[in-house]
C-alpha positions as CSV (number, residue, x, y, z in Angstrom):
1,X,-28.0,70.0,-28.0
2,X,-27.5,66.8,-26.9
3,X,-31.2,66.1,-24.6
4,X,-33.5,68.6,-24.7
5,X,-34.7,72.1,-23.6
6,X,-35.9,72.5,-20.3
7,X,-39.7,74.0,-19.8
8,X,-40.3,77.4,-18.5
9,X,-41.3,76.1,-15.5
10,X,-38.2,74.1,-14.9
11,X,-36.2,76.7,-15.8
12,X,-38.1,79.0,-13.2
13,X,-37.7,76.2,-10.6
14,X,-33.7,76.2,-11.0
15,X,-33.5,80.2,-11.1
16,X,-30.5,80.7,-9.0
17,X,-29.0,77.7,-10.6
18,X,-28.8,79.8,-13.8
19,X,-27.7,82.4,-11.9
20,X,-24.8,80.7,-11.2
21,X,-24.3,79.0,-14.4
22,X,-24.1,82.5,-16.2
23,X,-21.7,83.8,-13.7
24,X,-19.5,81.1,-14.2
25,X,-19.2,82.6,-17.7
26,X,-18.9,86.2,-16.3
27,X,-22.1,87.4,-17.9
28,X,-23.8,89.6,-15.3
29,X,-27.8,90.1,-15.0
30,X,-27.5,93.2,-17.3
31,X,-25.4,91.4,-19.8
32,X,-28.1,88.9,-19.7
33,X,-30.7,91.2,-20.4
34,X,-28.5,92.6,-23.3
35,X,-27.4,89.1,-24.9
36,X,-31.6,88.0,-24.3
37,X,-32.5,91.0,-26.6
38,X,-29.5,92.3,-28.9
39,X,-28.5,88.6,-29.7
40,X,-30.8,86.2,-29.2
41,X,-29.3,83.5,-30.5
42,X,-26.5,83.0,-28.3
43,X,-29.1,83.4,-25.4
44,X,-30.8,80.6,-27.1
45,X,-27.8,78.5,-27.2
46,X,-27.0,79.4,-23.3
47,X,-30.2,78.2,-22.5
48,X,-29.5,74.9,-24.6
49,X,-25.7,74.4,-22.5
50,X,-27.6,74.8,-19.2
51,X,-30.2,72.3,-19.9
52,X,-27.6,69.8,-21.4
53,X,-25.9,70.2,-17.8
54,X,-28.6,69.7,-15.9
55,X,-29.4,66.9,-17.1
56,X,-26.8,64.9,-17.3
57,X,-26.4,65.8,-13.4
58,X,-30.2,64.2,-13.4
59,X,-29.2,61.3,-15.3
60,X,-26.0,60.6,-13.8
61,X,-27.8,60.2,-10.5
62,X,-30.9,57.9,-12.1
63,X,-30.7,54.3,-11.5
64,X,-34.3,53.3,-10.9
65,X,-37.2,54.1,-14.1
66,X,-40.2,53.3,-13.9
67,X,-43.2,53.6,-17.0
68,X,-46.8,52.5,-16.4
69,X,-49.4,52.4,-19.3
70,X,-53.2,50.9,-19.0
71,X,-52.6,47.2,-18.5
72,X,-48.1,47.1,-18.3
73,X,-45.6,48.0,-16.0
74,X,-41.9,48.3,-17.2
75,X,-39.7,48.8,-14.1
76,X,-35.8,49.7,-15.1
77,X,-33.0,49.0,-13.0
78,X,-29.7,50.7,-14.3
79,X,-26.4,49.4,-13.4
80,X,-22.8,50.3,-15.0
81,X,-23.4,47.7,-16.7
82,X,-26.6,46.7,-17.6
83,X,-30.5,48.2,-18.0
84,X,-32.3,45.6,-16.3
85,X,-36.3,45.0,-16.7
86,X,-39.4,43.7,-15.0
87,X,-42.2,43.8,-16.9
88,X,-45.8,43.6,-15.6
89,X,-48.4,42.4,-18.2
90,X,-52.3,42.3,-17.1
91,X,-54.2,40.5,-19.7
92,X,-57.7,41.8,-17.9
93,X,-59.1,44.3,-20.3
94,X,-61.2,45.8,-17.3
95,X,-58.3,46.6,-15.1
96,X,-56.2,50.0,-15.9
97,X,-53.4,50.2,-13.9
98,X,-52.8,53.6,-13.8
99,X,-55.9,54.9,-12.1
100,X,-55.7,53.8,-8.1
101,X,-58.9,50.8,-8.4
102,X,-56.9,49.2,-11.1
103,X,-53.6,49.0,-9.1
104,X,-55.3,48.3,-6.2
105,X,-56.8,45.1,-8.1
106,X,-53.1,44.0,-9.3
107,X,-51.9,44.9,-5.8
108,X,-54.5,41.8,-4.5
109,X,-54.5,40.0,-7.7
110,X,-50.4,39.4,-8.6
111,X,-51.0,35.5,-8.7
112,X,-53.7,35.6,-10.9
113,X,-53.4,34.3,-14.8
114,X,-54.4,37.2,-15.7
115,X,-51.2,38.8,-14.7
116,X,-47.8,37.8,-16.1
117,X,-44.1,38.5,-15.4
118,X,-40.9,39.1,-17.0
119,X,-37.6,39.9,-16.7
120,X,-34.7,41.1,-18.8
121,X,-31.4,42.4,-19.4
122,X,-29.4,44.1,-22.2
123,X,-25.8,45.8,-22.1
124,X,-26.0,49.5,-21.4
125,X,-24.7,51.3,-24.4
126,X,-21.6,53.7,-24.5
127,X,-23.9,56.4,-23.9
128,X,-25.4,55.1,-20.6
129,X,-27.1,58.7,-20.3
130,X,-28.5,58.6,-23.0
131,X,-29.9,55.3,-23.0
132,X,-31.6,56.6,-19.7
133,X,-32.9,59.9,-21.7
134,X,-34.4,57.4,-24.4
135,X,-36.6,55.7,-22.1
136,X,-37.7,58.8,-20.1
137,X,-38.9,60.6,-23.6
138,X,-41.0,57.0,-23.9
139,X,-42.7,58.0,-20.8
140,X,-40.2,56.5,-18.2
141,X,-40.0,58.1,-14.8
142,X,-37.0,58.2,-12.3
143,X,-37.8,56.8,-9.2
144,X,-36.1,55.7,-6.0
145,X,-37.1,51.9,-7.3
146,X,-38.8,51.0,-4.7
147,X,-41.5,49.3,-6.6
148,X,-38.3,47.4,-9.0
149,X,-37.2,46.2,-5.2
150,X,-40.8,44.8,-4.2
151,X,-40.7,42.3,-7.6
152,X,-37.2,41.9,-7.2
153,X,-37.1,40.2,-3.6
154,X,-40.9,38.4,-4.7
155,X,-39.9,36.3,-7.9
């Protein structure tokens, strides 16, 4: 497996999905059923292809991450080429920018010393995917990068 498993919920969430992945490999709902309890490793590694598929579909599409903690920001931009950062540091140690008062205070505050920015760059690997997969089991989220924009155009 090359990413990981889906949840239970996810795997709810793309039912029909599966549905259609099995039938792609001729196994009907009954088969299913039989393959689920007479040989449950094969179900296991059915479950295993499916997730792998899905995503890379997810990852092929990602080109914005984001990944807030308490007092940083690290917004990803993913090219062909290139993973490309912004990083928001806030050196106040009563500001937590992941509840709303604390963003609201960096929102109003982004000249401030207290706040600091960076940039950076570094070659995507030859696994672009899962250099994106990395990031997102770090805590990264995909996003349409509209927040990477905002710093972008206001450097």
């Amino acid at each position: 497996m090359k990413y990981t498993r889906l949840t239970k919920e996810q795997f709810e969430e793309l039912h029909q999905e599966f549905i259609n992945f099995l039938a792609s490999q001729s196994i009907t709902a009954d088969e299913w059923e039989d393959i689920k309890i007479n040989k449950p490793d094969v179900a296991e590694q059915e479950l295993d292809v499916f997730s792998d598929l899905v995503w890379e579909g997810v990852l092929n599409q990602a080109k914005f991450l984001e990944h807030f903690s308490p007092n940083q920001i690290y917004l990803f931009k993913i090219t062909d080429e290139t993973v490309n950062l912004i990083a928001v540091k806030v050196e106040n140690e009563e500001v937590d920018i992941t509840t709303r008062h604390g963003y609201s205070w960096l929102q109003q505050n982004l000249m401030d010393d207290r706040v600091s920015l960076f940039t950076s760059a570094k070659n995507i690997s030859d696994d672009r995917n899962k250099d994106i997969f990395a990031l997102i089991q770090q805590g990264a989220v995909i996003t349409k990068g509209d927040l990477y924009a905002f710093f972008e155009n206001n450097l």
